[in-house]
C-alpha positions in Angstrom: 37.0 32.7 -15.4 35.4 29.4 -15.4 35.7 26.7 -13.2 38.4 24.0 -14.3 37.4 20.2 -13.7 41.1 18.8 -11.8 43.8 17.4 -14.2 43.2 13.5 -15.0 45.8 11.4 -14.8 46.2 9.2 -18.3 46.1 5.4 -16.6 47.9 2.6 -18.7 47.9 -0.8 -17.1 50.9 -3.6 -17.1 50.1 -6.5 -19.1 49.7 -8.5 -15.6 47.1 -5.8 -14.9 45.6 -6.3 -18.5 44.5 -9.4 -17.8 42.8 -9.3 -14.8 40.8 -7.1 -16.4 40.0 -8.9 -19.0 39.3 -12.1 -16.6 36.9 -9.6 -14.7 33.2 -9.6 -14.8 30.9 -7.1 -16.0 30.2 -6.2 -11.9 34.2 -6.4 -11.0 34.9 -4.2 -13.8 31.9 -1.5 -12.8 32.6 -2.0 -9.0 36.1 -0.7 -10.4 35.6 2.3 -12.5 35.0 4.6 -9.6 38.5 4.0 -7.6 40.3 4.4 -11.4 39.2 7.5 -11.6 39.8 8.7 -7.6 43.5 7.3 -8.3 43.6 9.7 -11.6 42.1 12.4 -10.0 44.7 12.6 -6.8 47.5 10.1 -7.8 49.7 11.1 -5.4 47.3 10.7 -2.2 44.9 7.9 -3.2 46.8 4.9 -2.5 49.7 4.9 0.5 53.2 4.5 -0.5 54.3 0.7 0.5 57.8 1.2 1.4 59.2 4.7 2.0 61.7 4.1 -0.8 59.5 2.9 -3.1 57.4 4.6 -6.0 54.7 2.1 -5.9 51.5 2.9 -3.9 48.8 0.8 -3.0 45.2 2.0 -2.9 42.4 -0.5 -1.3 38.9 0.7 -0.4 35.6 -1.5 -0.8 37.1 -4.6 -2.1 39.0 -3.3 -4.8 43.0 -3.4 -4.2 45.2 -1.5 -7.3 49.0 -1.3 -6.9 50.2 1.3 -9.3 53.0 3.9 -10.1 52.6 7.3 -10.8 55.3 9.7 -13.4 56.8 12.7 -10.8 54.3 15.0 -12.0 51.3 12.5 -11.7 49.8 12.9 -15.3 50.7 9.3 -16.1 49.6 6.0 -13.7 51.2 2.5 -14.6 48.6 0.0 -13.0 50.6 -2.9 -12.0 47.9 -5.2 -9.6 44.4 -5.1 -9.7 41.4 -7.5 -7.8 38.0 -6.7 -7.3 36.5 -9.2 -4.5 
């Protein structure tokens, strides 16, 4: 049997979200990329949960800072807040 790659997460962004994105640089935006796709790849344990009764989790490493909220089986991510220093 082959080796399967991990399940991705589909990401969708809030319309906050959406534009700072679209205010982002071309070096923001590749400095970025990488943490999307860790947050995609283990939604559940990337970020740390802000408030133990909350769904939101926030995820911070290298600069980058990305608030989002993942469906109960993490396939889906709502990206609510993201900045790239």
């Amino acid at each position: 049997m082959p080796d399967r790659q991990p399940r991705r997460a589909v990401i969708t962004f809030h319309e906050v979200a959406e534009r700072q994105l679209a205010e982002m640089d071309d070096a923001a935006l590749a400095r970025l990329d990488p943490h999307l796709d860790t947050i995609a790849l283990t939604p559940k344990t990337a970020g740390i949960q802000t408030r133990p009764d909350s769904p939101v989790r926030d995820y911070a490493k290298d600069g980058v800072r990305i608030a989002y909220v993942s469906t109960v089986l993490g396939t889906i991510i709502l990206v609510a807040y993201i900045e790239a220093d």
